[in-house]
MARLUMKOL-99619 format. One record per residue: residue in three letters; x negated, y, z of N, C-alpha, C in turn. Coordinates in steps of 0.1 Angstrom, whole numbers. Example, Ala and Ser with C-alpha at 12.3 -4.5 7.8 and 13.67 -1.06 7.14 Angstrom:
// residues 2
('ala', (-132, -57, 78), (-123, -45, 78), (-132, -33, 78))
('ser', (-128, -22, 71), (-137, -11, 71), (-129, 0, 79))
***
This chain:
// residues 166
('unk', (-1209, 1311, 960), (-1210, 1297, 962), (-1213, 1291, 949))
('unk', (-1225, 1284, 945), (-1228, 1276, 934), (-1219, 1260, 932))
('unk', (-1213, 1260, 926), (-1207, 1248, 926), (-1210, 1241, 914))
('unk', (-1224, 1246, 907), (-1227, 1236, 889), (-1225, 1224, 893))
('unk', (-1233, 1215, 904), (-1234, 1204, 905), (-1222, 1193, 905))
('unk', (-1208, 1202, 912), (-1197, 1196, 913), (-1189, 1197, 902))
('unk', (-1191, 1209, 894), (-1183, 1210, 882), (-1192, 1199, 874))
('unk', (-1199, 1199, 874), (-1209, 1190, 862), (-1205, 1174, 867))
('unk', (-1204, 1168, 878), (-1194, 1157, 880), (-1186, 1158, 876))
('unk', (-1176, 1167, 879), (-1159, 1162, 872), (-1158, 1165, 856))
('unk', (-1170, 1173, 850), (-1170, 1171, 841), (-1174, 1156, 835))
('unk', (-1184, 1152, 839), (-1186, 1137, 836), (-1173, 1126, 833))
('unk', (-1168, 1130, 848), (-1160, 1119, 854), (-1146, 1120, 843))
('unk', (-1144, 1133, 839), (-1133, 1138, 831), (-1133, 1124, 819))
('unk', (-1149, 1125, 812), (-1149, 1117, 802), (-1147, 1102, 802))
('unk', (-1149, 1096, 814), (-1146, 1084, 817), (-1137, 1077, 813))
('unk', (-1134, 1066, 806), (-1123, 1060, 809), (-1121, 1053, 818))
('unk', (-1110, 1057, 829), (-1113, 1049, 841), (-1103, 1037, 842))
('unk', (-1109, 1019, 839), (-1099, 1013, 839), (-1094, 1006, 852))
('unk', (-1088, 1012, 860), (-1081, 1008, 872), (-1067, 1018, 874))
('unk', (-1058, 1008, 877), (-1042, 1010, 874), (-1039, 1021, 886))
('unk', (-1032, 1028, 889), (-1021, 1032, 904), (-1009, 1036, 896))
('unk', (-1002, 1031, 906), (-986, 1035, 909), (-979, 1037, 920))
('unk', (-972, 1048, 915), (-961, 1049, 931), (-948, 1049, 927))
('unk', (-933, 1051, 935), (-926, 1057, 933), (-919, 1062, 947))
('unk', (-909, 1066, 947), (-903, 1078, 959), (-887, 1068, 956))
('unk', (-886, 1067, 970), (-868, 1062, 972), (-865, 1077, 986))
('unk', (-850, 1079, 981), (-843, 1087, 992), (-833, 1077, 998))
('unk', (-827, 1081, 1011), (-819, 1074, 1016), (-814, 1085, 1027))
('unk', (-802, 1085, 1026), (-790, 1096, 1038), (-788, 1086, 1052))
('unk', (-788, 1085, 1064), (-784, 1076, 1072), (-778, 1086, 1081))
('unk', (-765, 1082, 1088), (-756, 1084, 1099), (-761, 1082, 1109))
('unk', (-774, 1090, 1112), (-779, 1095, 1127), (-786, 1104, 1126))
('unk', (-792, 1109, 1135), (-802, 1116, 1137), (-821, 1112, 1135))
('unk', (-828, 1122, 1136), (-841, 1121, 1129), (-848, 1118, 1146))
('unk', (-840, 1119, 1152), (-849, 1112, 1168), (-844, 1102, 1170))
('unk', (-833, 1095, 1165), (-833, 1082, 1161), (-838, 1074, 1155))
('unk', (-840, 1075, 1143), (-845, 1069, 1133), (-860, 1071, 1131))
('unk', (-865, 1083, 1134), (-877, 1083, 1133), (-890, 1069, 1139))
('unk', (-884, 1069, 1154), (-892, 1059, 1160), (-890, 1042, 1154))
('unk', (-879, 1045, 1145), (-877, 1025, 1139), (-886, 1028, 1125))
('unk', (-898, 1033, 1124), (-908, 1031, 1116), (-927, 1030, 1119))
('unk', (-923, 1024, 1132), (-934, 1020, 1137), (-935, 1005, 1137))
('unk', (-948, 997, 1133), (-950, 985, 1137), (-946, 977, 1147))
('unk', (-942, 986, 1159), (-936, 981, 1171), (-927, 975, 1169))
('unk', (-916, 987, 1165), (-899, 990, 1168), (-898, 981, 1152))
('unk', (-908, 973, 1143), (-900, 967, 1131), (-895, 954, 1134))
('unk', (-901, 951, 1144), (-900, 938, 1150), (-883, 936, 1158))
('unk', (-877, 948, 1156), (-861, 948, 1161), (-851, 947, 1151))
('unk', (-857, 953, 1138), (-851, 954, 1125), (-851, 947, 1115))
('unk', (-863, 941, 1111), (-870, 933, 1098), (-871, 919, 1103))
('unk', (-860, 910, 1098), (-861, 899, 1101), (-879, 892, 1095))
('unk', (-883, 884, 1105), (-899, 875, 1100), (-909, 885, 1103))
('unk', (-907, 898, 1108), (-915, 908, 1109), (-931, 903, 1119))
('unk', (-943, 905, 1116), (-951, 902, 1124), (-965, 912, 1121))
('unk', (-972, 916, 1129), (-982, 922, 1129), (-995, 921, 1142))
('unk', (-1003, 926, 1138), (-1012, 928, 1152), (-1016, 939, 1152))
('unk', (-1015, 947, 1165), (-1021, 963, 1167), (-1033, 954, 1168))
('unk', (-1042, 969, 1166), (-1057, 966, 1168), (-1061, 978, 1174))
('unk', (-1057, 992, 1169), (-1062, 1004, 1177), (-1046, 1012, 1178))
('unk', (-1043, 1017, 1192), (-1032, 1024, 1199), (-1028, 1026, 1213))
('unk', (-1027, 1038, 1219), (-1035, 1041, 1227), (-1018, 1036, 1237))
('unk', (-1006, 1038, 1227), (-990, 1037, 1234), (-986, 1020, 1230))
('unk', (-991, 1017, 1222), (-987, 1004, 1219), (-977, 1004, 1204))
('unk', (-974, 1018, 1205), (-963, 1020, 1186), (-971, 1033, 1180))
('unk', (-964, 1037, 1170), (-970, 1042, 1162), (-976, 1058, 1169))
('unk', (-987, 1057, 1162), (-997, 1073, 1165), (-1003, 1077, 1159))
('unk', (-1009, 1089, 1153), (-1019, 1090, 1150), (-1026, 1085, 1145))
('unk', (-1038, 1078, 1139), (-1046, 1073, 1136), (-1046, 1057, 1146))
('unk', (-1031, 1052, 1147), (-1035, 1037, 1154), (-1038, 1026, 1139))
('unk', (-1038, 1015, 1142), (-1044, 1007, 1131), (-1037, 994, 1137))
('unk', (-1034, 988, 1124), (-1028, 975, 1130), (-1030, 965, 1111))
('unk', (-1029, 955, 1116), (-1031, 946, 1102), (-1018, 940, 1104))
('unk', (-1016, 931, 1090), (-1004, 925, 1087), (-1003, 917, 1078))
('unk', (-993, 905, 1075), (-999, 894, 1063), (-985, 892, 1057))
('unk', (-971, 900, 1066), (-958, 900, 1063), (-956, 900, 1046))
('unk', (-963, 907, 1037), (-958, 910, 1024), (-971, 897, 1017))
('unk', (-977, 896, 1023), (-986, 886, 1010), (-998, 889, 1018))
('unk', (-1007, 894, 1010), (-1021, 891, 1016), (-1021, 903, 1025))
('unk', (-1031, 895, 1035), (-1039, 909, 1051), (-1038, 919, 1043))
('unk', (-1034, 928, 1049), (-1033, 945, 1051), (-1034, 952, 1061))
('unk', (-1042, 965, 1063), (-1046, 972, 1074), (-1044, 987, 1073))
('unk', (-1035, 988, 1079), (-1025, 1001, 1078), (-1035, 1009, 1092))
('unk', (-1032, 1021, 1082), (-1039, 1033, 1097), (-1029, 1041, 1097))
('unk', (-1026, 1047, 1106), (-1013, 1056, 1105), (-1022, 1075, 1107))
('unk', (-1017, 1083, 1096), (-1024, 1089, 1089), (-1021, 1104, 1092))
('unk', (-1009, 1105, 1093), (-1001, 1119, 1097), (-991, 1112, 1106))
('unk', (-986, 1118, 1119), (-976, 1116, 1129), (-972, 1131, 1133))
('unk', (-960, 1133, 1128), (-953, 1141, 1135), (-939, 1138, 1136))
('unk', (-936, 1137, 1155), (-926, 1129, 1152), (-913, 1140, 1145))
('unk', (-902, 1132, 1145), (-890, 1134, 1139), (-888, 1140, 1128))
('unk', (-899, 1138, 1119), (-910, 1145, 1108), (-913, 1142, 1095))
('unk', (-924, 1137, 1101), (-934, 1124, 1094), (-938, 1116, 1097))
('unk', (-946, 1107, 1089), (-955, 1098, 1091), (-961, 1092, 1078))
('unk', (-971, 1091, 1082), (-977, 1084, 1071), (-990, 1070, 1068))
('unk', (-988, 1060, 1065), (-998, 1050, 1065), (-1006, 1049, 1057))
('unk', (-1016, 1048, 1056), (-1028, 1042, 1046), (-1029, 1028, 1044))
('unk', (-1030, 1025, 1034), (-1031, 1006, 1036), (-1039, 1001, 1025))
('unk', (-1047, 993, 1031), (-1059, 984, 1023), (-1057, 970, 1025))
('unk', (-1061, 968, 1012), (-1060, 950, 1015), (-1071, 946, 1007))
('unk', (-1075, 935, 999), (-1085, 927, 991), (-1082, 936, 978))
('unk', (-1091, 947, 974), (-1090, 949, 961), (-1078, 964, 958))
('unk', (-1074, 967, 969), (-1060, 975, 967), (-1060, 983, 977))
('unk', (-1054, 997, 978), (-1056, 1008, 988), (-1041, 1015, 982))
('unk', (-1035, 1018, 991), (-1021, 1021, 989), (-1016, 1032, 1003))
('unk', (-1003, 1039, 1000), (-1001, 1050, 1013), (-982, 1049, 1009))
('unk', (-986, 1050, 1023), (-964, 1046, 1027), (-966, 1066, 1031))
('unk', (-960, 1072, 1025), (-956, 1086, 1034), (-940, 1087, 1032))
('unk', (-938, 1093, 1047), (-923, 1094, 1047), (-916, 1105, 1052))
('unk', (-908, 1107, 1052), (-905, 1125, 1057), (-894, 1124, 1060))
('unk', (-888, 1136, 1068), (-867, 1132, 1070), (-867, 1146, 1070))
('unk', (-856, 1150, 1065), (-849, 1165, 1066), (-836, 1159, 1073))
('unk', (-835, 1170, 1084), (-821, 1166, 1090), (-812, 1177, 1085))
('unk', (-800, 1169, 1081), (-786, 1176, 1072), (-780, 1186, 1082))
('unk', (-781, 1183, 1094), (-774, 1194, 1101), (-759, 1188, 1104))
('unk', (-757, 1176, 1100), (-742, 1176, 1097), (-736, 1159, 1104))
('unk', (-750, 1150, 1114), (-749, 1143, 1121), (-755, 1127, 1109))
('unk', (-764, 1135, 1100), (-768, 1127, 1089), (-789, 1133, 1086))
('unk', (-794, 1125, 1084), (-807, 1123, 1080), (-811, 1117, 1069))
('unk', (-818, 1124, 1063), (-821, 1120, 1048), (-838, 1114, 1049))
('unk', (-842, 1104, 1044), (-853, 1095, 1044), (-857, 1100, 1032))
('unk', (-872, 1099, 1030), (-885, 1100, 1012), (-895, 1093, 1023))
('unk', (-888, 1083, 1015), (-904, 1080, 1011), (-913, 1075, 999))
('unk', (-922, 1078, 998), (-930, 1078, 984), (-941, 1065, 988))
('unk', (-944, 1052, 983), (-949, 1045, 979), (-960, 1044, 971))
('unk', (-970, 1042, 972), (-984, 1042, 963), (-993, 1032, 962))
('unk', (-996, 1021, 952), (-1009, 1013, 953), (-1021, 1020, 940))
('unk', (-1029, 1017, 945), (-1046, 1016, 935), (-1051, 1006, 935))
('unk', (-1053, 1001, 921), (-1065, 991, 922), (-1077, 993, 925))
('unk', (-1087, 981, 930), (-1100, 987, 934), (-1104, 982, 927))
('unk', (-1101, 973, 918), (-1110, 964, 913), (-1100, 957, 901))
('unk', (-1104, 958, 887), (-1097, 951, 879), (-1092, 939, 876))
('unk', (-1093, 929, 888), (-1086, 918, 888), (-1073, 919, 895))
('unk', (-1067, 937, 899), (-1058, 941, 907), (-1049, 950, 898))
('unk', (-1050, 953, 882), (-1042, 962, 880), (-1027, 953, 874))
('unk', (-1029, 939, 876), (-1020, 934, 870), (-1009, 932, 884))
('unk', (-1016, 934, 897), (-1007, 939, 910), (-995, 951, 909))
('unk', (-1010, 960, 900), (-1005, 974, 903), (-992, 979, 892))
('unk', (-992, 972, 878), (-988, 971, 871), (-973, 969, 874))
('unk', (-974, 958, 881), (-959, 953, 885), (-952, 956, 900))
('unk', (-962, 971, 902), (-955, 982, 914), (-941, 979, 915))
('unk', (-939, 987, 903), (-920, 992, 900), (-913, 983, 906))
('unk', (-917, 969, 905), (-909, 958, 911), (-907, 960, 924))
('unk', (-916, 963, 932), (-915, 958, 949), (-907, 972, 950))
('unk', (-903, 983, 940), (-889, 992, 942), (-877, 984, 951))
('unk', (-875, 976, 947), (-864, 963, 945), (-867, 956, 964))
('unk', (-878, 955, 966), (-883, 949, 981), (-880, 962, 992))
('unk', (-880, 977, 982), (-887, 982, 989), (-869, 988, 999))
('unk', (-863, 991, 982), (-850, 989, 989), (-839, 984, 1001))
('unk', (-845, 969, 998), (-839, 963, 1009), (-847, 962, 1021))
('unk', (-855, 966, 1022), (-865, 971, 1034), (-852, 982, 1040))
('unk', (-848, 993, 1031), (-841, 1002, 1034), (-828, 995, 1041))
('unk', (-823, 986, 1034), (-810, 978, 1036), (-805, 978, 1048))
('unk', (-821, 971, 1052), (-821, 963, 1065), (-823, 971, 1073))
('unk', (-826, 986, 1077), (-827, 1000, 1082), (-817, 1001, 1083))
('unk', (-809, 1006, 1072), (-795, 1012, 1078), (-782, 1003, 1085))
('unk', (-787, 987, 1079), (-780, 979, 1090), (-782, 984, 1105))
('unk', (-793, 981, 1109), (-798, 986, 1125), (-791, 997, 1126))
('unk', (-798, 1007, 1120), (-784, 1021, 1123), (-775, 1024, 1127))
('unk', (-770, 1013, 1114), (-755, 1009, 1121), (-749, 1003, 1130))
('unk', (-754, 992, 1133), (-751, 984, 1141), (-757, 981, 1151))
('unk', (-771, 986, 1154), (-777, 981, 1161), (-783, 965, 1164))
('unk', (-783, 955, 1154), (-787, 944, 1156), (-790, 946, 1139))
('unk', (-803, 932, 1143), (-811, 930, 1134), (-803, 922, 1130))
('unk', (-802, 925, 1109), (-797, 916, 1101), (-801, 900, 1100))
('unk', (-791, 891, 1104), (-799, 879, 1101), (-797, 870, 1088))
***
């Protein structure tokens, strides 16, 4: 297989300075249930039980919550975003893609079950700038750590209790 043409891109591309920002970071979290519990309270549907102000619109889904490749937009965190859901395996994974004005970002999340009546949550968080009026977004990632958290908060409340925090 000749691959000059491709090596000779990434050679190029090597030399580039490329000035557009990305960041991610990864939170864990243990919850007192099970992974077929908790799995399905990370669909656009089921946030609407959990996340106080929560609002969205499906646009493609064949069940009405999360699947595969459904699509839904959203303006909850600041500007329109359009999340495709990317990997589905339930009690697993899942994973979203998300684009907004200038920025392209991925929610992936995973559970290992402890065996022991407990589930452990990762998820890893990611934005890209698309455009350099966006890295001063991207820049101040680390921050929405702090959002992203109590995103979690308000998760293991439900968990717990079964009623959305008000």
């Amino acid at each position: 297989m000749n691959t000059e043409r491709s090596d000779e891109f990434i050679k190029s591309w090597e030399k580039q300075v490329n000035p557009l920002k990305s960041a991610s970071f990864t939170l864990e979290r243990t919850f007192r249930t099970s992974p077929e519990k908790l799995f399905p309270l990370l669909c656009p549907t089921t946030e609407y039980d959990w996340i106080p102000g929560w609002g969205c619109e499906l646009l493609h889904s064949k069940s009405g919550y999360a699947e595969y490749n459904a699509v839904f937009r959203t303006t909850f965190l600041g500007p329109e975003e359009i999340w495709v859901c990317t990997r589905y395996e339930p009690n697993k994974a899942v994973e979203y893609a998300r684009m907004s004005d200038g920025m392209a970002g991925k929610l992936d999340i995973s559970f290992t079950d402890n065996l022991d009546g407990t589930v452990t949550g990762r998820w890893v968080v990611s934005a890209s700038a698309l455009v350099e009026a966006k890295n001063q977004a991207v820049a101040q990632w680390e921050a929405g750590r702090r959002q992203f958290e109590g995103f979690l908060d308000l998760l293991e409340h439900y968990v717990n209790s079964g009623e959305i925090r008000s």
